[in-house]
C-alpha positions in Angstrom: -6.2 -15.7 -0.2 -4.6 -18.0 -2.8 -1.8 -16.5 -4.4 0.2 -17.5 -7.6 3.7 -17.1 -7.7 5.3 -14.8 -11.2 6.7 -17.1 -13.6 9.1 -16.6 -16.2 9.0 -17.4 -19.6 12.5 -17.6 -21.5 10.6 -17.0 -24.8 9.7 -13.9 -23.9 11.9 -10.7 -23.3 12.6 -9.5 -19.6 10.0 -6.7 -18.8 10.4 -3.3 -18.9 9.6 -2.6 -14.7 10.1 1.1 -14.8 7.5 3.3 -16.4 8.9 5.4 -19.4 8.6 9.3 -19.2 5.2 11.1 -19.3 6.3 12.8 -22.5 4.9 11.8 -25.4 6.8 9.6 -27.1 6.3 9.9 -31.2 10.0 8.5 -31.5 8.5 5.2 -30.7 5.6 5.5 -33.4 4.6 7.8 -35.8 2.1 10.7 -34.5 -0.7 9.0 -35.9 -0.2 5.8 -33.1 0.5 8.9 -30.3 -3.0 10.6 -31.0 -4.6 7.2 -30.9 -3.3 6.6 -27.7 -4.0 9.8 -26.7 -7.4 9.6 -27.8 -8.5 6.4 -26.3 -6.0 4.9 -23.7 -3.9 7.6 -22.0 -7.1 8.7 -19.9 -7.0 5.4 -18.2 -3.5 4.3 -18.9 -1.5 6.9 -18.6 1.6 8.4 -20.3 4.1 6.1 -17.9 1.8 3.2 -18.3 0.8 3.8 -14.7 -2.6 4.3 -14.8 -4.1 7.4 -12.7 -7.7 5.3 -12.5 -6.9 1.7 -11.4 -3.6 0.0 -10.7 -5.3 -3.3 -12.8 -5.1 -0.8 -16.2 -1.2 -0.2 -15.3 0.9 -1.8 -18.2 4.5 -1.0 -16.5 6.0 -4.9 -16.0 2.8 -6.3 -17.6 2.8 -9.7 -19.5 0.7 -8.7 -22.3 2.7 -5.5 -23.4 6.1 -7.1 -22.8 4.9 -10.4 -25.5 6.2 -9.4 -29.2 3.6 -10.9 -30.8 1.1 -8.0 -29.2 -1.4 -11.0 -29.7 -2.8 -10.0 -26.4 -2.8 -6.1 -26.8 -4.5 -6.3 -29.7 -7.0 -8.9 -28.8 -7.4 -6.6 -25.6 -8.7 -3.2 -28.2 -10.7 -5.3 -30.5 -12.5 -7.2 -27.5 -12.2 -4.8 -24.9 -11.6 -6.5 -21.5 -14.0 -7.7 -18.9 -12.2 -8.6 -15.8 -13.6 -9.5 -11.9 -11.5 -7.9 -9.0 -12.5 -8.3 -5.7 -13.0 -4.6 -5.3 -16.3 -5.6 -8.5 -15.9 -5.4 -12.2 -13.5 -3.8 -14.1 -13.9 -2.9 -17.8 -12.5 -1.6 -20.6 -14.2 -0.9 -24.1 -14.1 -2.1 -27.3 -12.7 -0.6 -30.0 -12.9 -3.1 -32.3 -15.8 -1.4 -34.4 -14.0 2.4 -33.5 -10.8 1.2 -35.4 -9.4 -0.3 -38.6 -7.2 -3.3 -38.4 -4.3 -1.0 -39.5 -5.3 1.3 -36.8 -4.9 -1.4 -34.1 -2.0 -2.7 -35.5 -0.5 1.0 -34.8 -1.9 1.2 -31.5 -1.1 -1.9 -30.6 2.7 -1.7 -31.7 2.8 1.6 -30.0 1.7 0.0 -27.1 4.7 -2.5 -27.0 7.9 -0.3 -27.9 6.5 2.1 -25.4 5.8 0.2 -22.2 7.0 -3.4 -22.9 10.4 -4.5 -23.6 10.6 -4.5 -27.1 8.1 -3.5 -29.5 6.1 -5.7 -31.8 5.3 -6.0 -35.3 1.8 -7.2 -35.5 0.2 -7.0 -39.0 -3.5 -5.5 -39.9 -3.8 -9.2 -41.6 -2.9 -10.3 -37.9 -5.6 -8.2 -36.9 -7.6 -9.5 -39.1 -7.2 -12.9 -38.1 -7.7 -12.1 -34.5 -11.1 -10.8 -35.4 -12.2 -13.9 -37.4 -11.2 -15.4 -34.5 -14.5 -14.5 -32.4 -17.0 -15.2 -35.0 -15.7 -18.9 -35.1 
């Protein structure tokens, strides 16, 4: 088995590698971001950003949450994600028709102060964008 070494980006902050507590944490978002999670990502995520279902839904030292653009987060709940493991598939939905862009902006920076290093400030018009961005 090929395998590719971490790198390290100096644009990006140094990720958070220990998972926060499993309480929620509103102080990090409003309510309204913590029953969104709740609703549709702590069942596979989980509160630490461990997941209880698959170590490849763990966010805890994860790229994507630790990038303060949350480019990737949020392209990840409008899309949904499609990835092949060698244990088979591994999926997870689309909510990109469930939410509004100013929902998934929430969720999304909700996603980054909790589990990455510092939290993000995507827009709905970045949203938006990011949509657009698959019927192109």
């Amino acid at each position: 088995m090929h395998v590719v070494p971490a790198t390290t980006d100096p644009d990006l902050p140094a990720p958070k590698l220990a998972p926060p507590p499993a309480a929620v944490m509103a102080s990090t978002g409003d309510a309204h971001a913590a029953a969104l999670f709740s609703g549709a990502c702590a069942g596979c995520h989980g509160w630490t950003g461990t997941s209880p279902v698959l170590s490849y839904a763990s966010f805890t030292g994860a790229r994507s949450v630790n990038d303060p653009s949350a480019r990737n987060v949020a392209q990840a709940i409008v899309w949904g994600v499609n990835r092949h493991t060698p244990s088979g598939p591994v999926n997870m939905p689309a909510f990109g028709s469930s939410y509004s862009d100013t929902e998934i902006a929430i969720l999304a920076n909700y996603v980054t102060a909790r589990f990455g290093a510092a939290a993000s400030q995507i827009s709905a018009a970045d949203v938006a964008r990011i949509r657009q961005e698959a019927s192109q």
